[in-house]
GUFI-500940 format. One record per residue: residue number from 1; residue in one letter; x, y, z of N, C-alpha, C in turn. Coordinates in steps of 0.2 Angstrom, whole numbers, always signed. Layout:
# residues N
REC / k / r / nx / ny / nz / cax / cay / caz / cx / cy / cz
REC / NUM / A / X / Y / Z / X / Y / Z / X / Y / Z;
...
//
This chain:
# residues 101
REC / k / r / nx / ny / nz / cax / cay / caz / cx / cy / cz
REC / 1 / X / -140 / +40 / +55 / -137 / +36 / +50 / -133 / +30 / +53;
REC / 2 / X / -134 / +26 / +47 / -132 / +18 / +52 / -124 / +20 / +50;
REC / 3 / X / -118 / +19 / +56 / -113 / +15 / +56 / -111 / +8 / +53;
REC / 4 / X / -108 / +9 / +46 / -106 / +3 / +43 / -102 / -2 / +44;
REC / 5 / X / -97 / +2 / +49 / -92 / -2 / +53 / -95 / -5 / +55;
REC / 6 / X / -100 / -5 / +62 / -101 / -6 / +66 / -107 / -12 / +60;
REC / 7 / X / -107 / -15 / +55 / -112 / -20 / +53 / -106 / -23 / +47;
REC / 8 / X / -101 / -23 / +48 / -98 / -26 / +43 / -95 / -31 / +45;
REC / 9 / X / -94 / -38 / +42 / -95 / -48 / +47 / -103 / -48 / +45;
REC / 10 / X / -106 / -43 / +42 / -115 / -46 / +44 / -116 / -54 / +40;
REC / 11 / X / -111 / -53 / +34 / -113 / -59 / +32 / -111 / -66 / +34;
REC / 12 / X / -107 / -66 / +39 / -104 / -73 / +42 / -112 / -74 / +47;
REC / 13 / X / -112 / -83 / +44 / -116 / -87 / +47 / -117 / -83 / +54;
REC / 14 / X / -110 / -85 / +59 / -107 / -84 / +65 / -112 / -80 / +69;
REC / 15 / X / -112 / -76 / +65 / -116 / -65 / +68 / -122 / -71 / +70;
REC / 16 / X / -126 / -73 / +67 / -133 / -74 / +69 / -136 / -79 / +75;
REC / 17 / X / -131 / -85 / +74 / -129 / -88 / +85 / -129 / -83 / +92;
REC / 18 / X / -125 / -79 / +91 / -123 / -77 / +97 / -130 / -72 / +99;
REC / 19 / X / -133 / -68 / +93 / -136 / -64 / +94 / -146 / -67 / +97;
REC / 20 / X / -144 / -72 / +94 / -151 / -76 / +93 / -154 / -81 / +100;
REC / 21 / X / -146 / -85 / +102 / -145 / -87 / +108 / -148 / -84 / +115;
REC / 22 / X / -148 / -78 / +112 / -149 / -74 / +120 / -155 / -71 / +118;
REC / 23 / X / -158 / -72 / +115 / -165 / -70 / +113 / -171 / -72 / +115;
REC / 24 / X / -177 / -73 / +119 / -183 / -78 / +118 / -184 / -78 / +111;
REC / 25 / X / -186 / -72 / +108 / -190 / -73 / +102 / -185 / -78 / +94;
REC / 26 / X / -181 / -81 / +98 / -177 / -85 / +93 / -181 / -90 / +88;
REC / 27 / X / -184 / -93 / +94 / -188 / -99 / +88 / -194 / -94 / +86;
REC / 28 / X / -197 / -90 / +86 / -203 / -88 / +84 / -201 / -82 / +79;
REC / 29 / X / -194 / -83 / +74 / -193 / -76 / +67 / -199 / -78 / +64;
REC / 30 / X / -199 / -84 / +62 / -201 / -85 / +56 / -206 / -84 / +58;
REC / 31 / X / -212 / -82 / +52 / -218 / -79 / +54 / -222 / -82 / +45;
REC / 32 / X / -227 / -83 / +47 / -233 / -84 / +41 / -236 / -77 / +37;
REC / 33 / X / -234 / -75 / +33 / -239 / -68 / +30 / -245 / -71 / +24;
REC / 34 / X / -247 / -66 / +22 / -252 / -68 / +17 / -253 / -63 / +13;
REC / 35 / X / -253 / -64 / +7 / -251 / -60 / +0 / -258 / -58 / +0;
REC / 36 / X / -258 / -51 / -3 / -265 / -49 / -6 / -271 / -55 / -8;
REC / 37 / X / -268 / -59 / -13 / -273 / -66 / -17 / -273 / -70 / -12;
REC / 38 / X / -273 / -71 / -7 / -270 / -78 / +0 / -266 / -80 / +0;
REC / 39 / X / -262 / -80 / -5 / -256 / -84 / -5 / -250 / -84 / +3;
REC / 40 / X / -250 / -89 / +7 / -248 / -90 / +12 / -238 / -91 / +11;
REC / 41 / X / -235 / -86 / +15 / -228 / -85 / +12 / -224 / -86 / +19;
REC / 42 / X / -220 / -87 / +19 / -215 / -86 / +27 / -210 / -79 / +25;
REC / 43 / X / -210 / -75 / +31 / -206 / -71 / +31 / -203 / -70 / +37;
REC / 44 / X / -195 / -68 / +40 / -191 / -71 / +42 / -193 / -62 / +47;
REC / 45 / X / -193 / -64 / +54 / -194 / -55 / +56 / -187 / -55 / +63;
REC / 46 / X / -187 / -50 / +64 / -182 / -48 / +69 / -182 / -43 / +72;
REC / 47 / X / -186 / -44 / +78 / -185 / -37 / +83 / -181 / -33 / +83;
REC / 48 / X / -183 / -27 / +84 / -177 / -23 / +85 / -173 / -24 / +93;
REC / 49 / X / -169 / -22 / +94 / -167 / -23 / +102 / -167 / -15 / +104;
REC / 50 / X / -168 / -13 / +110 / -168 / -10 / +113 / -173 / -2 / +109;
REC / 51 / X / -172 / +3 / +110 / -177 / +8 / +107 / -178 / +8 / +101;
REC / 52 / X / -184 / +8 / +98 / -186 / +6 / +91 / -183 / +12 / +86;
REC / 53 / X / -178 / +11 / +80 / -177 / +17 / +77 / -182 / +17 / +71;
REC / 54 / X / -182 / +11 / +68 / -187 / +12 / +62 / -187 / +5 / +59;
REC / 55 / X / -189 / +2 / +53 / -190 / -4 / +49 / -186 / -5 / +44;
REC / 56 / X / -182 / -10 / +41 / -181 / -13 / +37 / -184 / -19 / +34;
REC / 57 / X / -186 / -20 / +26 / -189 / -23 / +23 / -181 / -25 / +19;
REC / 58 / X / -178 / -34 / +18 / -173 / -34 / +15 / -177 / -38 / +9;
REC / 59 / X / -175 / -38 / +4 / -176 / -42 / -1 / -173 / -46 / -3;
REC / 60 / X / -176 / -53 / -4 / -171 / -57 / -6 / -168 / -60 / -12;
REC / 61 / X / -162 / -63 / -15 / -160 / -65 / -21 / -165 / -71 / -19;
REC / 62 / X / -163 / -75 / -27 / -165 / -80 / -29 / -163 / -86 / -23;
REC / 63 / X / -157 / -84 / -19 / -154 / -91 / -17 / -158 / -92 / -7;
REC / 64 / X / -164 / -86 / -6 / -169 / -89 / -2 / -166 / -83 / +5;
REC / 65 / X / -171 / -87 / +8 / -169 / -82 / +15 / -163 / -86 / +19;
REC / 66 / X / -157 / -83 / +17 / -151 / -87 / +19 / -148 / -84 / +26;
REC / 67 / X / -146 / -90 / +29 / -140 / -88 / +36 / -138 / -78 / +35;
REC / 68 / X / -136 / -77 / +30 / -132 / -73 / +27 / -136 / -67 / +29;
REC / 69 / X / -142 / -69 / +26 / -150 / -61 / +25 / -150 / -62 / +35;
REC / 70 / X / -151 / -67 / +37 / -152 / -68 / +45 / -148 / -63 / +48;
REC / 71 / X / -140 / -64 / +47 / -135 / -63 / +51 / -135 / -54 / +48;
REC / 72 / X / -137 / -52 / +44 / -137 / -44 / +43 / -144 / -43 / +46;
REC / 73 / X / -148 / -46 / +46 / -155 / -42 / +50 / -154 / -41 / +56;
REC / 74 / X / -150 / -47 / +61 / -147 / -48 / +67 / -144 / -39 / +69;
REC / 75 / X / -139 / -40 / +62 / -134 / -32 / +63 / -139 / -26 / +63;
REC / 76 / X / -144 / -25 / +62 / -147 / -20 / +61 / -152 / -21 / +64;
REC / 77 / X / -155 / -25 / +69 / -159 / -26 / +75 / -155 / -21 / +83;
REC / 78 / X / -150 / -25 / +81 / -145 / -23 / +86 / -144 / -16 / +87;
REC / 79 / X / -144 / -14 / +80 / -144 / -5 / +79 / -152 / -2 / +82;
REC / 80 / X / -157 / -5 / +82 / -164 / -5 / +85 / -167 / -4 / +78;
REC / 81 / X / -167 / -7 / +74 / -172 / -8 / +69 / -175 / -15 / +69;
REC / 82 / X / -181 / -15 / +67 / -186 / -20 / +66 / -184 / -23 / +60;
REC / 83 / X / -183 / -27 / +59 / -182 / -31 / +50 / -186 / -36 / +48;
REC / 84 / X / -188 / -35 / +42 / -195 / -41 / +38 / -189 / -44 / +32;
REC / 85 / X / -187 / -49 / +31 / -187 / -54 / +24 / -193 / -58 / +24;
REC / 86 / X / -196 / -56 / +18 / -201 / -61 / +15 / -197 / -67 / +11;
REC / 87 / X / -200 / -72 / +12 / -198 / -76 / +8 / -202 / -77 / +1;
REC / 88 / X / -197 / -72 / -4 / -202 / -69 / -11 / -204 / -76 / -15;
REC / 89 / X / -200 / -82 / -15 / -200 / -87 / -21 / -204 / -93 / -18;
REC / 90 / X / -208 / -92 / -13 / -210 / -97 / -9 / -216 / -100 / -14;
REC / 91 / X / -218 / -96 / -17 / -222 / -99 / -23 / -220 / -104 / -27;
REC / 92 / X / -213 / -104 / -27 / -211 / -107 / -35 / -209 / -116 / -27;
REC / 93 / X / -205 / -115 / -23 / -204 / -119 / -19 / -201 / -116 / -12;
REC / 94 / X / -206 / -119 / -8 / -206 / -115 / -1 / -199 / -117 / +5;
REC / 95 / X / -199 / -111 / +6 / -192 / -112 / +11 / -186 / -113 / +8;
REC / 96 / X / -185 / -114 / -1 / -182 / -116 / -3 / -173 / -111 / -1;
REC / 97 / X / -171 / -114 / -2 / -160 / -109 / +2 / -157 / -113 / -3;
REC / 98 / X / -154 / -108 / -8 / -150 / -112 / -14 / -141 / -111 / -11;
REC / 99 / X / -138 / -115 / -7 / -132 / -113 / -8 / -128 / -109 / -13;
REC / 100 / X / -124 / -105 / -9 / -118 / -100 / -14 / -112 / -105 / -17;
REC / 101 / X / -113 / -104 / -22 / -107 / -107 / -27 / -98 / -102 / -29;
//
């Protein structure tokens, strides 16, 4: 069972520097997938750290794969989980990140 404590801040920008910084695999998250029809999509991935517990797939809202989705995958890597965000709306416009209002 994950400790919630222990993942709660996941949504500050912040969480996602420190953890990433120390990391090789920093610049190579983002990953290319390909949809059943071809459709070429980015999805945002995140090693687990240390013994692998299991995966996480997060889904994303409308407003894209935000700092926000990063810095809780970051929290749950940490915990040794693998984390996938696909970037579901890439279709409509790729990469797109709508600001929170």
């Amino acid at each position: 069972m994950v400790n919630k404590e222990r993942l709660s801040g996941a949504a500050c920008t912040q969480t996602v520097a420190p953890v990433c910084a120390t990391r090789q695999e920093h610049f190579d998250m983002m990953k290319t997938i390909t949809a059943s029809d071809g459709h070429l999509l980015n999805c945002w991935f995140e090693p687990a750290v240390g013994e692998r517990r299991g995966g996480i797939a997060i889904l994303q809202e409308i407003f894209g794969v935000t700092d926000q989705l990063k810095g809780v995958a970051a929290k749950y890597a940490a915990l040794g989980y693998e984390v996938a965000i696909p970037a579901l709306f890439d279709r409509q416009e790729r990469d797109a990140v709508v600001p929170f209002d």
